[in-house]
N, C-alpha and C positions, 0 to 999 in steps of 0.2 A: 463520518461523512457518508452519504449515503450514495457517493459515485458511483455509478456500476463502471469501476475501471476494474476492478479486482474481485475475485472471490468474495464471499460472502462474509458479513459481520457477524460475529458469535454474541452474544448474552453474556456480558460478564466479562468478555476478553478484554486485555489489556493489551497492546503492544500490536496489534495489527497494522496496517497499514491503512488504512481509514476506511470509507463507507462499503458496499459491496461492491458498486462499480468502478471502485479505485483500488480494492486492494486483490496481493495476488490473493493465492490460494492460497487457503492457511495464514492466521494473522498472529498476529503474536497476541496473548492472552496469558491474564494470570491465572496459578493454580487454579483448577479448581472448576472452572468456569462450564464444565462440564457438557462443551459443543461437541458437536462429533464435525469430522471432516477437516478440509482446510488446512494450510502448510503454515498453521498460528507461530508465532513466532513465541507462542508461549509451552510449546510442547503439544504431545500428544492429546489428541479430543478438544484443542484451543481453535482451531480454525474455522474460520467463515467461509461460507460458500460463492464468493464473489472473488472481486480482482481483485483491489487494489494490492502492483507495485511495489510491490514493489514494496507490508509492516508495518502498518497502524496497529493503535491499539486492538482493529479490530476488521477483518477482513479475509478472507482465506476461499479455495474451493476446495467443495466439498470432498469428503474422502480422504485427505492424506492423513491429516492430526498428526503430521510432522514435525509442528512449531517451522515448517518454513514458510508461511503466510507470507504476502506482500505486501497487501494496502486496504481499503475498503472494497469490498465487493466489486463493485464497478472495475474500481483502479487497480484492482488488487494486485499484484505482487506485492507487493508494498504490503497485504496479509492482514487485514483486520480479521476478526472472528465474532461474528454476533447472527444475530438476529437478520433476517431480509430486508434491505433498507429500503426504501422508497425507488431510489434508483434514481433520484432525480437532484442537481443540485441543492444543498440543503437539507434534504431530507435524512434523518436518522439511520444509522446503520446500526447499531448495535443498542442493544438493553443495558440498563447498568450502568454504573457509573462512569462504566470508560467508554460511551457510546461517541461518536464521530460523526462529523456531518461538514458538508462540503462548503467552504463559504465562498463569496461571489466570485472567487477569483480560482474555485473548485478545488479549491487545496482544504487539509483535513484540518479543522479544528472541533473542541468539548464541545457536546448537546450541554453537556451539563460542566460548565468549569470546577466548580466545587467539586462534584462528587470525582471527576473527571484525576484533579488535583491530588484528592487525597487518596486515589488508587496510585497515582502515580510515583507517589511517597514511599509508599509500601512496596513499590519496585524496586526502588533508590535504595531503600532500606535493606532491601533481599541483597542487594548489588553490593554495597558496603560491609556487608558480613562474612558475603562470599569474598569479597576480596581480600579482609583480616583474618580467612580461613587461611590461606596462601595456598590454599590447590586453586585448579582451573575455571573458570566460570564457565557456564554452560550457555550456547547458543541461545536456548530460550530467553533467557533471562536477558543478555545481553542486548538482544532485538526488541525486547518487550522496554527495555530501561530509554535504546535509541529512539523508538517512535514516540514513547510518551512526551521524550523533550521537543520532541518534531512539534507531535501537535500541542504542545504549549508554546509554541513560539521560541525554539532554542534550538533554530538546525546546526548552528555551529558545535555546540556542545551536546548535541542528535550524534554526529559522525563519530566520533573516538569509540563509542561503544558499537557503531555499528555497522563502522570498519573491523573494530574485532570479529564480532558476529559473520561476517563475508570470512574472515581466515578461519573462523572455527565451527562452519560448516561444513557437515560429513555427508551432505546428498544436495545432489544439481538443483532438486525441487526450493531448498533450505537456502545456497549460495545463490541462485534469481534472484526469493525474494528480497535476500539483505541486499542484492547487490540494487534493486530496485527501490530500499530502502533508502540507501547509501546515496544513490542518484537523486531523488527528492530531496533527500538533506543537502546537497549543494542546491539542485532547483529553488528550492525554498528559500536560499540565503541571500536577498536583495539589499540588505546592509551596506554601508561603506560608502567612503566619496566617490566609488566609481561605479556606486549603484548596484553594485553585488556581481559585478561581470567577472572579476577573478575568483571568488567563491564559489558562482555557478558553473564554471568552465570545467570540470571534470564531471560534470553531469551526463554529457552525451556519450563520453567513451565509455561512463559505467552501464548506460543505457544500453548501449551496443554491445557491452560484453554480457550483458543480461541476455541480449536478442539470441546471440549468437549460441551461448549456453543452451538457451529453453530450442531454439529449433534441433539443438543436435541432442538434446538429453530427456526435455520433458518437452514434446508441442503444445500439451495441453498449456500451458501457462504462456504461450506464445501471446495471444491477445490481448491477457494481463501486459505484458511487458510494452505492448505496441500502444497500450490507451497511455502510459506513463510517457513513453517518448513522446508520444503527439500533442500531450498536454506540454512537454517540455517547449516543442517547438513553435506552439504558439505561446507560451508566455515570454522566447524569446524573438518574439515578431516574425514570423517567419510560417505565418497558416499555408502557405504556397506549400511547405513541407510538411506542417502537419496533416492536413488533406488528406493526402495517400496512404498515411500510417495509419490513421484512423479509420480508415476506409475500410483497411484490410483488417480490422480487429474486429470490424462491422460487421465484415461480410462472415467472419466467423459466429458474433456471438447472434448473429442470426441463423445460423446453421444448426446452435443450439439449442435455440427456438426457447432464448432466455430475457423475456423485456425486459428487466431490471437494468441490467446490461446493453442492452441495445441502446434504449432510456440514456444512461448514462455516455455511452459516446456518441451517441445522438445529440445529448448536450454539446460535447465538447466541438463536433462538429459545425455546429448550428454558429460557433465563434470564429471558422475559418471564412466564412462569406462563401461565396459561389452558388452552386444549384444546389438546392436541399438533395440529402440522400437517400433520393426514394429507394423503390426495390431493386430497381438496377443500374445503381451509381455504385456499385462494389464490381 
């Protein structure tokens, strides 16, 4: 997805958190994919340079190559690792098979479902081996297996691995973005006859304990965390609250004099109603 919610989408990353403006820093990415930057959730040199939240396939900012990515560039905590996406809903965040892009409803789904599918595979597969190894699975891996099911449409069977991910993170940068992960994967879960409202209900306190992590540990991921919450509170009706969150991620990713970013909660703003946010509505 090509949100600017998060750090930047990588080339090849798998497991990020979707476009650049949705995922955090750093996306989760498979071997190999050979980004620099970014908290990829695919390991070192996996990350995107955008938000996204919060662990897409592909998403990260720049610099860490943690694998603790968030989301797409935009959204990012959530950690995609690619490529500079467009910034704009829809638009492409990452190269590659596991490239992401935002659909109407700015949530991460496949540029390319095929190619998208069959990296995804080869996650599941890594994940399956390591688990009949019986040692421990390793955070990358783990984040890069949850977001792939994200954005194939499978947040309920997204969380188990990335709730692990959240416990077997060893830096603040790595624990945001699962836990921004973690919070999309409920976000995303509208299922059920009561419309996905018990599903989604552990999304705000993961959100909040994301917030509360990144101000005292990493600021820089701050704004990452803030585009994920405000997208949460307007798909739960409630842009009177999103408004303010987004505001303030605004008035940051303008400080960093990064349009992709801007672009992307720009979007997400333009869905709460009120006065556009010009230069000085932050």
């Amino acid at each position: 997805m090509t949100a600017a919610d998060g750090p930047g989408v990588v080339p090849g990353a798998f497991g990020g958190t979707g476009s650049r403006g949705d995922a955090l820093p750093g996306s989760a990415s498979p071997p190999g994919s050979g980004t620099s930057g970014g908290l990829s959730a695919a390991g070192p040199g996996t990350g995107s340079s955008g938000d996204t939240t919060v662990g897409s396939p592909a998403g990260t900012p720049t610099g860490s190559g943690d694998g603790s990515g968030a989301g797409s560039r935009g959204d990012a905590p959530t950690g995609s690792g690619g490529t500079p996406g467009s910034g704009a809903p829809g638009g492409s965040t990452e190269a590659g098979g596991d490239a992401v892009v935002l659909d109407e409803r700015l949530r991460m789904v496949p540029a390319d479902p095929v190619a998208y599918r069959a990296a995804h595979a080869r996650a599941e597969a890594a994940l399956a081996e390591a688990r009949a190894g019986g040692g421990p699975v390793g955070f990358a891996l783990l984040r890069r297996v949850g977001v792939g099911r994200l954005v194939l449409g499978d947040p309920a069977a997204a969380r188990g691995p990335l709730a692990e991910a959240v416990r077997r993170s060893d830096t603040p940068r790595r624990r945001v973005a699962a836990l921004v992960n973690l919070a999309d994967a409920h976000r995303y879960d509208d299922r059920g006859p009561d419309g996905g409202d018990a599903a989604r209900a552990p999304a705000l306190p993961l959100y909040r304990r994301a917030l509360r992590l990144a101000r005292r540990a990493c600021p820089e991921l701050e704004h990452f965390v803030l585009q994920h919450l405000g997208k949460h509170h307007l798909e739960a009706g409630e842009p009177e609250r999103a408004r303010p969150v987004l505001l303030l991620a605004l008035r940051t990713r303008r400080e960093m004099g990064d349009a992709e970013l801007i672009a992307s909660t720009g979007a997400a703003l333009a869905r709460c109603g009120g006065p556009p946010a010009g230069p000085g509505a932050d």
